[in-house]
C-alpha positions as CSV (number, residue, x, y, z in Angstrom):
1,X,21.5,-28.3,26.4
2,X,18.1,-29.0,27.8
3,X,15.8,-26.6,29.7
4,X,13.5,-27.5,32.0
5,X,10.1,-24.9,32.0
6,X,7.7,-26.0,34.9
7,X,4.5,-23.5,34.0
8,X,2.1,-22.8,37.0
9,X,-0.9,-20.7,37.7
10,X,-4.1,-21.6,38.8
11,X,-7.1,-19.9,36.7
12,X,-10.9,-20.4,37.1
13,X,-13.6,-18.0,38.3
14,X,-11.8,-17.1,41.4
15,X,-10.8,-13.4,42.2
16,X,-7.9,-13.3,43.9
17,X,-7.8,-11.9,47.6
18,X,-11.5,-12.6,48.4
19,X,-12.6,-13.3,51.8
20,X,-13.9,-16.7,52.8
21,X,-14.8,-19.5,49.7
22,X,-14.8,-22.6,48.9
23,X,-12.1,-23.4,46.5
24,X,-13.1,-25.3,43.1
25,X,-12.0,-28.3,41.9
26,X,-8.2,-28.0,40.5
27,X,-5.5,-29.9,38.1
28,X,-1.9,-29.1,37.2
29,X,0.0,-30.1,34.1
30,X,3.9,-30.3,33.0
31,X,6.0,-30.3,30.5
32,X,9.9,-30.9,30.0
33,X,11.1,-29.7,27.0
34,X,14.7,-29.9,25.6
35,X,16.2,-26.4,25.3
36,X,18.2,-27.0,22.1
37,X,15.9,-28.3,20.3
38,X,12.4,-27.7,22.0
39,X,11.5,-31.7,22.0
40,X,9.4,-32.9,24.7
41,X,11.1,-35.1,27.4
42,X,8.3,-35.8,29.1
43,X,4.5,-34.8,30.5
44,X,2.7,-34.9,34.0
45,X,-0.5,-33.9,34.5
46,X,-3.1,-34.2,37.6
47,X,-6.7,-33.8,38.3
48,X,-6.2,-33.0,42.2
49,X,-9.7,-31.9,43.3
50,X,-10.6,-29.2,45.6
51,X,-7.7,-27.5,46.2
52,X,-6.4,-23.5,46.1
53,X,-4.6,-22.3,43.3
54,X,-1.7,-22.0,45.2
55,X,-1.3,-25.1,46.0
56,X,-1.9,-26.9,42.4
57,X,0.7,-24.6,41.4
58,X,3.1,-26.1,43.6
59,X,1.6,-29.2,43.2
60,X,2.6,-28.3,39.7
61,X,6.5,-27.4,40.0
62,X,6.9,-30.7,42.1
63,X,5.6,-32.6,39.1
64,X,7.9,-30.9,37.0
65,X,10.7,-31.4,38.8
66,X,10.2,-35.2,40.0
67,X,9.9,-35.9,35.9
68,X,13.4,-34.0,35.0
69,X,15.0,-35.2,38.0
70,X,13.7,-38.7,36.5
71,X,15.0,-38.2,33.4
72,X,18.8,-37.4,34.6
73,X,18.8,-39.9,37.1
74,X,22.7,-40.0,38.0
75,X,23.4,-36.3,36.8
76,X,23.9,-35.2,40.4
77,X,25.2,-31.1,40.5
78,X,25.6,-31.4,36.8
79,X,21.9,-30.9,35.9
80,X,20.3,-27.3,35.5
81,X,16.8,-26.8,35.7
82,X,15.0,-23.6,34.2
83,X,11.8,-23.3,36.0
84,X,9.0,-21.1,34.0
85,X,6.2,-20.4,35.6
86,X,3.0,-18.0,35.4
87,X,2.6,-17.6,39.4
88,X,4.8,-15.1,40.4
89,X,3.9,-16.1,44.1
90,X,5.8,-19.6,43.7
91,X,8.5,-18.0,41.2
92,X,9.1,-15.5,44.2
93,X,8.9,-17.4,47.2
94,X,11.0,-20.6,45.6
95,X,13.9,-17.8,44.3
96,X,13.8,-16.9,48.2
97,X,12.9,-13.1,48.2
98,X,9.3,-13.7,49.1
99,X,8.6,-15.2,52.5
100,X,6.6,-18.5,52.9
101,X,4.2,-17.3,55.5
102,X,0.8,-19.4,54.4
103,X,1.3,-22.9,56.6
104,X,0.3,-24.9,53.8
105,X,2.4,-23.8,51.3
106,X,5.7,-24.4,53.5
107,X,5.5,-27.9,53.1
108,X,4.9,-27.6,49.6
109,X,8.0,-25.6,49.0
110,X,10.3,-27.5,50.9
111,X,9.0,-31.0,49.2
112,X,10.1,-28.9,45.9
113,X,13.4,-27.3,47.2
114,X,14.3,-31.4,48.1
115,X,13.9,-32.7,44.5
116,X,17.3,-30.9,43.2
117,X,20.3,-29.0,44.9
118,X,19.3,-25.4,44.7
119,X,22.5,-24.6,43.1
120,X,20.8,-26.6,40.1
121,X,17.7,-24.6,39.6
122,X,16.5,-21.1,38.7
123,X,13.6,-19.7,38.5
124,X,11.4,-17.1,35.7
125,X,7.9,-15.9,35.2
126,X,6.1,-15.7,32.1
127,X,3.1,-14.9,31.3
128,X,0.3,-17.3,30.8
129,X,0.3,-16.8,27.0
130,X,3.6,-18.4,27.0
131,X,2.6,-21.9,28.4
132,X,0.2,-22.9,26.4
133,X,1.0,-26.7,26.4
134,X,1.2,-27.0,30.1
135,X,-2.1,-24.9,30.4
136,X,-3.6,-27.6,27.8
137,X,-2.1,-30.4,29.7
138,X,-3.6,-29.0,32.8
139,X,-7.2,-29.2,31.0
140,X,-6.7,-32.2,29.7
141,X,-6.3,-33.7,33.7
142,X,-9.6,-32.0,34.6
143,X,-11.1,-33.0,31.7
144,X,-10.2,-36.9,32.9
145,X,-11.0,-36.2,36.4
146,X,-14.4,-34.7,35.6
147,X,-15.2,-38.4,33.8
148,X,-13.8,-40.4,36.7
149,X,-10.7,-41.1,34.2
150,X,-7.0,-40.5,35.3
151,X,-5.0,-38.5,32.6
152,X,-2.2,-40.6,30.6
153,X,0.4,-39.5,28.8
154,X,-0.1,-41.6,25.6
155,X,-3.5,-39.9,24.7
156,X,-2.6,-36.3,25.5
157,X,-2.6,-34.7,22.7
158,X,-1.4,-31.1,24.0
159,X,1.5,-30.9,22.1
160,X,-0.3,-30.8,18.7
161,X,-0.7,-27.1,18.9
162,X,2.9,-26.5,19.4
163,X,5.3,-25.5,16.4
164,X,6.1,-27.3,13.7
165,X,9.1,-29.8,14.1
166,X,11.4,-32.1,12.0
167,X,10.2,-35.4,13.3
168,X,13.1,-38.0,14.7
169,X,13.3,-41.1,14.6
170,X,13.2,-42.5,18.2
171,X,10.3,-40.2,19.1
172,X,7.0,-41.9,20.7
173,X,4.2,-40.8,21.4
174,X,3.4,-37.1,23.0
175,X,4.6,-37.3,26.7
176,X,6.6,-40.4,25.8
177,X,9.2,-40.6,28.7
178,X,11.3,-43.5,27.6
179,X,12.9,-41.7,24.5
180,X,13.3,-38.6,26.7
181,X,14.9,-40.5,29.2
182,X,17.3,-42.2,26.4
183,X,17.8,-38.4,25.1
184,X,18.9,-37.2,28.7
185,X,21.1,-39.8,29.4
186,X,23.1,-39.7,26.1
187,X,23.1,-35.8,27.1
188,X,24.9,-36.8,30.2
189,X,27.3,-39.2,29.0
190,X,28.4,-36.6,26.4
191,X,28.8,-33.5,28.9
192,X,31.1,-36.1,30.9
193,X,33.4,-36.9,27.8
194,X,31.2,-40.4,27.2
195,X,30.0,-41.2,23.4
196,X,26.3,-41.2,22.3
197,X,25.1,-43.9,20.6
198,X,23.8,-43.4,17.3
199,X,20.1,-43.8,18.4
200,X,20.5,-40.4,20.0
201,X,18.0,-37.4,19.9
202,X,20.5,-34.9,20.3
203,X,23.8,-33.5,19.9
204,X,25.2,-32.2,22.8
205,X,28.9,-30.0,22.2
206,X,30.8,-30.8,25.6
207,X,33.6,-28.7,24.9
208,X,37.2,-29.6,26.5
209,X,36.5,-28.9,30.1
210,X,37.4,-31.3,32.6
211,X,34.5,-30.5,34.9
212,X,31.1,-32.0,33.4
213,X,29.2,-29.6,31.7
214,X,26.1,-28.6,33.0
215,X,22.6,-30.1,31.3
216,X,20.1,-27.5,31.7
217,X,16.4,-28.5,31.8
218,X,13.4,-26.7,30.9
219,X,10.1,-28.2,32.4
220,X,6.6,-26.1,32.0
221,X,4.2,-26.7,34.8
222,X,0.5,-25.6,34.9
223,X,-2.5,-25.6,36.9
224,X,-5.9,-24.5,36.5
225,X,-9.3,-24.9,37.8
226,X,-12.8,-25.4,36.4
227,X,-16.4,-23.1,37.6
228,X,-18.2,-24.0,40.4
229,X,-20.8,-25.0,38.1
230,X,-18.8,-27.3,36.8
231,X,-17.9,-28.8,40.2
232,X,-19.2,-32.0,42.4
233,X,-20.3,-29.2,45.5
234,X,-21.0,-25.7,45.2
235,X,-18.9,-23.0,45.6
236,X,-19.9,-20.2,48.1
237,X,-19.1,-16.4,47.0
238,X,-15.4,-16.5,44.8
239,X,-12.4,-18.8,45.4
240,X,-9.6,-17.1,47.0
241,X,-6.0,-17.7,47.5
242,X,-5.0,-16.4,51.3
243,X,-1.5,-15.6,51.0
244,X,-1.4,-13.5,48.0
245,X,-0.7,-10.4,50.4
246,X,-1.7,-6.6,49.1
247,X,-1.4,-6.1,45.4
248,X,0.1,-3.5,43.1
249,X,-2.9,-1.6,42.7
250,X,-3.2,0.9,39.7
251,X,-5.4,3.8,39.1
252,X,-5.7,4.1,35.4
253,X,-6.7,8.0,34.9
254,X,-6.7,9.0,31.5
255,X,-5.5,12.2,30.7
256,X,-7.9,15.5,30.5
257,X,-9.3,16.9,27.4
258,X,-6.8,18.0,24.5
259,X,-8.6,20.2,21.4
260,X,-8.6,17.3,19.4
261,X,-10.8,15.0,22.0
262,X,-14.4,16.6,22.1
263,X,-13.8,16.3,18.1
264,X,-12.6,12.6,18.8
265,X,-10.0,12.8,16.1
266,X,-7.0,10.5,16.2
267,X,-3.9,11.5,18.8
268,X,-1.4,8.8,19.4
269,X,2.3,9.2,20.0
270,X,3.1,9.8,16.3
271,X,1.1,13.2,16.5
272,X,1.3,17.2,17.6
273,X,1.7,16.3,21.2
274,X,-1.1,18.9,22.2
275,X,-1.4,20.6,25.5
276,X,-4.4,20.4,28.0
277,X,-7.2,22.8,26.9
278,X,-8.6,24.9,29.6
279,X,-11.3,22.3,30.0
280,X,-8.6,19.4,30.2
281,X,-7.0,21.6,32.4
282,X,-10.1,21.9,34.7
283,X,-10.8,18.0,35.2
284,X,-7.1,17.7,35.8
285,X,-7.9,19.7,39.5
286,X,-10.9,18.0,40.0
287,X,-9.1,14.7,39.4
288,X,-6.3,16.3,42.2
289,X,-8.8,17.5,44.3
290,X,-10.6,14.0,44.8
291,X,-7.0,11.8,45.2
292,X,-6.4,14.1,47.7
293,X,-9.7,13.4,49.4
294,X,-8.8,9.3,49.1
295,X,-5.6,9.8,50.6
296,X,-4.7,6.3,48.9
297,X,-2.3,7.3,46.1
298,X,1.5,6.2,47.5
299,X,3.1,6.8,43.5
300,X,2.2,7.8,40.3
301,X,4.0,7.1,36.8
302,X,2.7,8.5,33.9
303,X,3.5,8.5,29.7
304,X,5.8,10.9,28.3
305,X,3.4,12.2,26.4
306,X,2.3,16.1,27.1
307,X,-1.2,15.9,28.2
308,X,-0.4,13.2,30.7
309,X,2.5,15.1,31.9
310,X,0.1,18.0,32.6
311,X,-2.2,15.7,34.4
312,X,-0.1,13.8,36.3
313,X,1.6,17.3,37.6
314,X,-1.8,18.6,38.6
315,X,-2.0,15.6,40.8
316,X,1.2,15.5,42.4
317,X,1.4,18.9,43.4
318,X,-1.6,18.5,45.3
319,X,-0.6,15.3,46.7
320,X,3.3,16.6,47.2
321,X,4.4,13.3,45.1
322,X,7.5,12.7,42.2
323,X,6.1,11.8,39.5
324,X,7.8,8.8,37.3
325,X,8.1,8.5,33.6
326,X,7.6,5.3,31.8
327,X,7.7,5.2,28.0
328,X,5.8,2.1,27.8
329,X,2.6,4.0,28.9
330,X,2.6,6.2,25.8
331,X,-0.5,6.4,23.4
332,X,-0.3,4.2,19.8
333,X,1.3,5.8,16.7
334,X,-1.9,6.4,14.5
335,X,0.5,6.9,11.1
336,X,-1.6,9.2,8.9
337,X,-4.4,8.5,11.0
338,X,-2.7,11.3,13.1
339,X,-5.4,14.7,14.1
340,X,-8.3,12.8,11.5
341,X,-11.9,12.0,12.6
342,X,-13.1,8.6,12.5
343,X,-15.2,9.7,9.6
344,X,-12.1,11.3,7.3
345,X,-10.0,8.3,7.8
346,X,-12.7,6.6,6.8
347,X,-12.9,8.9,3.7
348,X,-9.4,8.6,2.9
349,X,-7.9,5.2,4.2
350,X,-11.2,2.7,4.0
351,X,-9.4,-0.4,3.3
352,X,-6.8,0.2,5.7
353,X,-9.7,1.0,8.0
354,X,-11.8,-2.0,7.7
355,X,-8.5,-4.1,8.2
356,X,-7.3,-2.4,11.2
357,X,-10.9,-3.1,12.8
358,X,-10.2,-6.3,11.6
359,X,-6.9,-7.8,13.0
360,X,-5.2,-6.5,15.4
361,X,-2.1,-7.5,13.9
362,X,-2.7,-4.4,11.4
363,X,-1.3,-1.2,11.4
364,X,-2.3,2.4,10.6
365,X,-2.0,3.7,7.4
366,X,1.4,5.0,7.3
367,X,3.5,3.2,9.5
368,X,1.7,3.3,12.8
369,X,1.6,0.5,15.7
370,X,-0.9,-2.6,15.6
371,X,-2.9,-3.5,18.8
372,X,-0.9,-6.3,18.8
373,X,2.6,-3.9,19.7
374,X,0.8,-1.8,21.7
375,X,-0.1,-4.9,23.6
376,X,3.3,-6.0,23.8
377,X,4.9,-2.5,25.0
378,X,1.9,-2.0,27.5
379,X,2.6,-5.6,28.9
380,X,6.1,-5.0,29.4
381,X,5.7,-1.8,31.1
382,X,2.7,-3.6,33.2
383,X,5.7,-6.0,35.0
384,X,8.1,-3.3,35.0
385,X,5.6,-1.4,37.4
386,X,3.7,-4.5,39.4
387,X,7.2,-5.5,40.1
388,X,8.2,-2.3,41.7
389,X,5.2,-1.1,43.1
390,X,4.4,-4.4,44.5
391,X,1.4,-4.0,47.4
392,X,0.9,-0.4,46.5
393,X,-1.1,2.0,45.2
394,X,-0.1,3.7,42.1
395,X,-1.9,6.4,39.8
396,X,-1.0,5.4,36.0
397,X,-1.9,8.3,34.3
398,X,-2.1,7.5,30.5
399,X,-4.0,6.9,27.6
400,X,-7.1,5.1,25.9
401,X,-5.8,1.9,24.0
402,X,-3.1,1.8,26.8
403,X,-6.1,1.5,29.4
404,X,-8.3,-0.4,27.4
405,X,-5.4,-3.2,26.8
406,X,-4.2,-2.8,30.4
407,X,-8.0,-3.8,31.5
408,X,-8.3,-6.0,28.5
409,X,-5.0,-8.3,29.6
410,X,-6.8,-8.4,33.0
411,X,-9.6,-9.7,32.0
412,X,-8.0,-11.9,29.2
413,X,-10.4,-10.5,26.2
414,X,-9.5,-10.5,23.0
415,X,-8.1,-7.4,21.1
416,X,-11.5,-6.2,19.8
417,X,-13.0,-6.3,23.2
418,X,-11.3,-2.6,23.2
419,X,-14.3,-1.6,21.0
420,X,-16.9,-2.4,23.0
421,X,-15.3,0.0,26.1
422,X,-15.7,3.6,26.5
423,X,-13.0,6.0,28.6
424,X,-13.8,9.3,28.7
425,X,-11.4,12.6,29.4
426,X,-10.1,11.9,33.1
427,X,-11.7,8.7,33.8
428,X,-10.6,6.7,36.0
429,X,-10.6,2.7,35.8
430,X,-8.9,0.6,38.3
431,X,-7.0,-2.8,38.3
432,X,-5.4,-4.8,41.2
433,X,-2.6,-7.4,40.4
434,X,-1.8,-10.1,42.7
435,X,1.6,-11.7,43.6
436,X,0.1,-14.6,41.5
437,X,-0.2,-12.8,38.2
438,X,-3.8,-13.1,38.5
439,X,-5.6,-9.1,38.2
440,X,-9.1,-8.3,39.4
441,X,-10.7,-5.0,37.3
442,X,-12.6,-2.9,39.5
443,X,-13.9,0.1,38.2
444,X,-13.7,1.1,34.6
445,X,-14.8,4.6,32.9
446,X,-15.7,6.6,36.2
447,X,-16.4,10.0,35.8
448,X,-17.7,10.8,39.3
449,X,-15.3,13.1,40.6
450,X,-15.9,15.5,37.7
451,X,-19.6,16.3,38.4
């Protein structure tokens, strides 16, 4: 089998949604990998100039596409193509439950929806994270474009960073098409009941059907941008993409004061659970009082964890909203870490300390979660809600390292970026997500409405 992994999303200095801007320079790369195996077929990358980030990410998918179409030339309904993709815009509107309203982008879509039957493609988003090559790809274009140069697949060198292999033998260069294309088409003949020579890159197992078997493709596609400063003109006020519609919009309120916060001691999931004190209690109405004065809340999901329960149901009943549990909100397990001070883990735990500020692939003394699973659980539970609250406004009511690594994520910082925030008791911080996957932070540690 091979899968085809077209990986787009336009990045750059842009925040998504803003009014009237020049758009900077842009570039797209892609990459078609086989699925069994996780060989690269073949590359396509494109310094394109000044374009949106909407449209070098369809610029991107095309590309992708044209080069697995390429390399299956005669495979007709036989070929599958797994399209990956970080723009949830194009994933959306190309799987057909997003309409096409922007003019510019219709074209592009229906130039992509030509290039295979639709019966032969699917679609998936993934985040950025996951498309590394293509995003390197995608520099490397700009990179040539900003030197006058045009990209070429013999020097990319984008695939280096990628995971180890065992080499074979008909294998060119990175992004060399003509042993793909051999690959593909010995794929073919084999899914039809034809023999592979023996110069082949794969196996493929056709099984005794008399139908051909279906070749799936993955391709990655990406796209990205570089800063105005970088650019040939200027770019007035922030790049903006004008079809991205409202966004998921979430209201990150951490929860009211426990007994254990104005002693900052350690309370994660793994913990007593405690209850609001009177004081937690008190910010939680305040914290009511002023949603109700915005009159923008539409939904609000909290963690399971007590004090956010409490909160949330001081908010809702003055709001007359359900409120939602999600698991993936909850706060880290500390371990042993659980109800200490800073200073008494310290006392107790140094090493484990110093290697938990460290790397946050570490865990807590004890058995606790690393920054890097929190990360994971909070990201999940991030899609899970963007793709059901899509375009509205929700109050998340939660935690600190869920909040920090929600606003961290946004901004693309790494882990210990969480160090240098602060989030007081019933804060509220605020991040919009766009139907691109891009997310604009907007207010972080306000404590305004409790004065």
């Amino acid at each position: 089998m091979v899968l085809f992994l077209p990986r787009a999303g336009g990045w750059g200095w842009a925040a998504p949604g803003a009014p009237g801007s020049t758009p900077p320079p842009a570039g797209y790369g892609a990459v078609v990998i086989d699925a069994a195996t996780g060989e690269t077929l073949a590359e396509a990358a494109e310094y394109i100039g000044v374009a949106t980030n909407n449209v070098a990410e369809y610029r991107g998918l095309i590309a992708g596409l044209t080069a697995a179409k390429a390399l299956f030339p005669d495979a007709g309904d036989a070929l599958r193509v797994h399209v990956r993709m970080d723009s949830k815009l194009v994933v959306e509107q190309m799987s057909g439950r997003w309409k096409i309203n922007h003019p510019d982008m219709k074209p592009l879509a229906a130039r992509a929806a030509a290039i295979l039957p639709p019966s032969s493609v699917t679609y998936e988003w993934i985040p950025r994270a996951q498309n590394k090559h293509a995003d390197r790809l995608a520099n490397e274009a700009m990179d040539a474009g900003r030197d006058g140069r045009q990209w070429e697949a013999s020097a990319s060198t984008a695939e280096l960073d990628a995971p180890a292999r065992t080499p074979l033998p008909d294998r060119g260069p990175p992004g060399d098409a003509v042993a793909g294309a051999a690959k593909a088409r010995a794929a073919l003949a084999a899914a039809r009941g034809g023999t592979a020579d023996a110069g082949t890159l794969f196996d493929v197992d056709a099984g005794a059907s008399e139908e051909p078997e279906p070749t799936d493709v993955t391709a990655v596609a990406g796209t990205t941008a570089v800063p105005a400063s970088e650019a040939a003109s200027p770019q007035i006020g922030w790049a903006a993409a004008p079809d991205l519609g409202t966004p998921a919009t979430f209201i990150l309120l951490r929860h009211g004061e426990t007994l254990l916060t104005p002693e900052k001691r350690f309370s994660g999931s793994g913990g007593t659970d405690p209850e609001l004190s009177a004081v937690g209690r008190d910010q939680a109405a305040r914290a009511a009082l002023h949603f109700a004065a915005l009159g923008t809340v539409q939904d609000i999901v909290c963690s399971p964890l007590r004090r956010c329960r409490e909160t949330a149901a001081a908010v809702a009943d003055r709001l007359g909203l359900d409120v939602r549990i999600e698991d993936g909100l909850r706060e880290s397990d500390f371990g042993a870490w659980e109800g200490l001070t800073f200073g008494e883990v310290r006392e107790r735990y140094g090493d484990d300390l110093t290697a938990w500020l460290a790397d946050p692939e570490t865990a807590p003394t004890g058995g606790g979660e690393s920054f890097t699973e929190v990360a994971d659980r909070v990201a999940a539970a991030r899609d899970r809600l963007t793709a059901r609250y899509a375009g509205r406004t929700v109050l998340v009511v939660t935690h600190v390292t869920p909040i920090k690594t929600l606003v961290r994520l946004a901004l693309e910082a790494p882990a210990q970026s969480m160090f240098r925030m602060e989030l007081s008791a019933a804060s509220i911080s605020t991040v919009a997500y766009y139907g691109d996957g891009n997310a604009s932070v907007r207010l972080l540690n306000d404590t305004s409405h409790l004065r």
